[in-house]
ZAMARGU-4260 file (C-alpha; in steps of 0.2 Angstrom, whole numbers, plus 5000, padded with zeros to 4 digits):
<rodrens>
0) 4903/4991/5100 | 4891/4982/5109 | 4895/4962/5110 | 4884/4947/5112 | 4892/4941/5132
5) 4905/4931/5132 | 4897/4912/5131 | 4889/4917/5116 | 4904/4922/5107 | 4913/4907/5113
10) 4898/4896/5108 | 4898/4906/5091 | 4916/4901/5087 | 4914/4883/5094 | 4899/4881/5084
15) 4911/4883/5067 | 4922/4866/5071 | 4907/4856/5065 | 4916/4853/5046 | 4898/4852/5039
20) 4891/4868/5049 | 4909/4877/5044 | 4905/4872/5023 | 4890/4879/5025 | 4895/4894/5031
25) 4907/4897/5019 | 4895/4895/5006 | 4884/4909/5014 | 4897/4919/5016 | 4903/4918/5000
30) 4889/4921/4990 | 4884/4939/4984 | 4866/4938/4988 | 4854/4927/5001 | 4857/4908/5000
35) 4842/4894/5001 | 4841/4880/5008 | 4841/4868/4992 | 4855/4879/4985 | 4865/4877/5003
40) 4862/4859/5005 | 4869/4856/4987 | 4882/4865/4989 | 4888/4853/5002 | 4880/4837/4999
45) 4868/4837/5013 | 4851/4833/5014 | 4840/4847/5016 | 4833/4845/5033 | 4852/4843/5039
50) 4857/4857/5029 | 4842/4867/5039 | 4848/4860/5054 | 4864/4866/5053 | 4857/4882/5044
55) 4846/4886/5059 | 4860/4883/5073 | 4872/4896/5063 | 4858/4910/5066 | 4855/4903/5084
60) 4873/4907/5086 | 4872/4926/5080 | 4884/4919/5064 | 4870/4921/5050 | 4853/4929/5049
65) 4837/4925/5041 | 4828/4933/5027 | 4811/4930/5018 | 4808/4932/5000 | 4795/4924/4987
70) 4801/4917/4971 | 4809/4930/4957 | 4795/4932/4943 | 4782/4926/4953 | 4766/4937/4962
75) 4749/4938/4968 | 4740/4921/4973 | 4748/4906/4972 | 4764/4913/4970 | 4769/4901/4983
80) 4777/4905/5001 | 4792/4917/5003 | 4807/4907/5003 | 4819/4907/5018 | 4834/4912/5015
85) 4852/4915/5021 | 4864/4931/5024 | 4879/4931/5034 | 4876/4942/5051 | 4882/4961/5049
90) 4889/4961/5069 | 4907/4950/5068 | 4911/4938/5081 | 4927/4936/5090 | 4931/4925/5106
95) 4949/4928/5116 | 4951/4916/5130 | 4953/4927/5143 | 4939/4938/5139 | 4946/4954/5128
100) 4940/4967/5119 | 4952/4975/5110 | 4939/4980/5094 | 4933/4991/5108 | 4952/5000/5113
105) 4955/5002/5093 | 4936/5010/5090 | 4941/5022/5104 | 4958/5029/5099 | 4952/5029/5080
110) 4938/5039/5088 | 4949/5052/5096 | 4963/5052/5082 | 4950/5059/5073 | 4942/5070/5084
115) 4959/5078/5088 | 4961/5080/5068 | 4946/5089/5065 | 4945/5098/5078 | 4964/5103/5084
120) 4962/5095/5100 | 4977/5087/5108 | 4974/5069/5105 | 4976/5064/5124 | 4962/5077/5128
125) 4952/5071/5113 | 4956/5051/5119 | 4949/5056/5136 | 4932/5064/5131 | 4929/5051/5119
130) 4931/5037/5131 | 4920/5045/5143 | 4907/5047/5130 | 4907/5030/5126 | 4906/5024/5142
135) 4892/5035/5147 | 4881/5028/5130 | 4885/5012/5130 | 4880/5008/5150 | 4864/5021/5149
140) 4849/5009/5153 | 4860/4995/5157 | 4856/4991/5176 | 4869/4994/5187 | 4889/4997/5185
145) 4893/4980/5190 | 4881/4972/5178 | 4887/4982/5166 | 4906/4978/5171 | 4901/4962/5170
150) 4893/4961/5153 | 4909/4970/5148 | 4921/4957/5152 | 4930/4963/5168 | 4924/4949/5180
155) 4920/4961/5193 | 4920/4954/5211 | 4917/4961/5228 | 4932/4967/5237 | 4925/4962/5254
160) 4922/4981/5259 | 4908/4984/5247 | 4920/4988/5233 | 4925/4980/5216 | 4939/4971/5212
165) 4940/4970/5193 | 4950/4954/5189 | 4950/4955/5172 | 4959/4967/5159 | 4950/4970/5144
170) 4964/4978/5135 | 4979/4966/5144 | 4990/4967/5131 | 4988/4983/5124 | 4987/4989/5143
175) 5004/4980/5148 | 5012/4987/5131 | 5007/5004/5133 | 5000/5007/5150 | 5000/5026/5150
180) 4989/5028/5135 | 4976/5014/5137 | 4974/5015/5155 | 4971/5031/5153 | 4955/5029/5139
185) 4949/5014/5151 | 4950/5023/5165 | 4939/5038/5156 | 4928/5024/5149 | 4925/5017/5167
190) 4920/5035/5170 | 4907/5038/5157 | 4900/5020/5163 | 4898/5024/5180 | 4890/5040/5175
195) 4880/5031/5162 | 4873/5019/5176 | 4869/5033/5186 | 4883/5031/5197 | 4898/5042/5204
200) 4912/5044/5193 | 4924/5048/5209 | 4920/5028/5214 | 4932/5022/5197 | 4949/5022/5206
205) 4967/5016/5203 | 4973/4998/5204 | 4990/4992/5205 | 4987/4973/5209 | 4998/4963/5194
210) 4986/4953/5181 | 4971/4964/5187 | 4961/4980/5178 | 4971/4995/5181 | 4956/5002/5189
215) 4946/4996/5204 | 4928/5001/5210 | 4928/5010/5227 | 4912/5007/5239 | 4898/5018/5239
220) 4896/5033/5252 | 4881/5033/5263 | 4870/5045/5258 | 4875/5047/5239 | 4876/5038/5224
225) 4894/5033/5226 | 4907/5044/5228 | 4923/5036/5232 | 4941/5038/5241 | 4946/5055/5233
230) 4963/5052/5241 | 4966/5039/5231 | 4973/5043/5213 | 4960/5040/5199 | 4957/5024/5184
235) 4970/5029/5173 | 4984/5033/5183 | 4988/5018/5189 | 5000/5002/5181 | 4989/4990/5172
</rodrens>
């Protein structure tokens, strides 16, 4: 669930559209074990210090990873130095322009679906603790609700009365396609992170400002950690 931030992903995917750096990737990717260097450059008629180059950049980018190995058949001295070789990276990156996370949304209601299927619960309950949950882990030791919000990809931004406008949706078209059900988990999810970050969960209220995060951040009260407007309906309950 966790994401490289938002540049990153963007550089990642940009760093694809160099033909060369896109071949060798595709041989990576391809292969069934760990690719070397020579075999690489081969591969894609490169010289070997550009194919390392190019190589090199890819793991920069989050897109492959590096692994060390000496030669098969070969041990004990003068075996040589272990070889540096090539795997694609287990995480997957994605960039949307606006920033979205929909992999997050589908982890959540594939969560609670089967939550609510093994343990009877109605799958709006089981959505709802789920959410939370996630929340709560993913922004444990992560600084404060903003930079966490932030990291996220909901461009927080103060509201001018020590508050947080949230200008981006995460979940946009999921959220303006079914609004009860995703606004609902977000909201939840907001939740669990503000708890997570040590924070009021009373301070994740409604929005229903067109184009923004159906939840907003209310200001912290004097003499607590946060708690906000309770007059105000909660995240969840409002149009996205």
């Amino acid at each position: 669930m966790r994401r490289l931030p938002w540049p990153g992903r963007l550089a990642a995917v940009a760093s694809l559209g160099d033909e060369k750096r896109r071949q060798l990737f595709e041989v990576v990717s391809s292969s069934d074990g760990a690719v070397g260097r020579d075999e690489a450059a081969l591969a894609v008629d490169l010289p070997r210090s550009t194919a390392s180059f190019h190589l090199d950049r890819l793991v920069k980018d989050g897109l492959l990873s590096v692994e060390f190995h000496k030669p098969a058949g070969k041990a004990g001295p003068g075996s040589g130095r272990p070889a540096k070789l090539y795997r694609t990276a287990e995480s997957e990156v994605g960039a949307f322009v606006p920033d979205r996370n929909y992999d997050l949304a589908g982890e959540l209601l594939a969560a609670a679906i089967e939550s609510s299927s093994a343990g009877g619960t109605p799958v709006h309950e089981a959505l709802l603790a789920t959410s939370r949950e996630a929340g709560r882990s993913a922004a444990a030791g992560n600084g404060t609700l903003e930079t966490f919000l932030a990291a996220e990809g909901y461009q927080p931004e103060p509201d001018g009365s020590g508050g947080l406008t949230l200008v981006n949706c995460p979940f946009h078209r999921l959220a303006a396609k079914y609004p009860e059900t995703v606004c609902t988990m977000n909201g939840a999810f907001l939740r669990g992170a503000a708890s997570g970050c040590g924070d009021s969960e009373e301070r994740v209220l409604g929005n229903d400002t067109p184009g923004q995060c159906c939840a907003r951040i209310a200001p912290p009260m004097p003499g607590g950690p946060g708690a906000g407007d309770l007059s105000r309906p909660p995240a969840g309950t409002a149009r996205s």
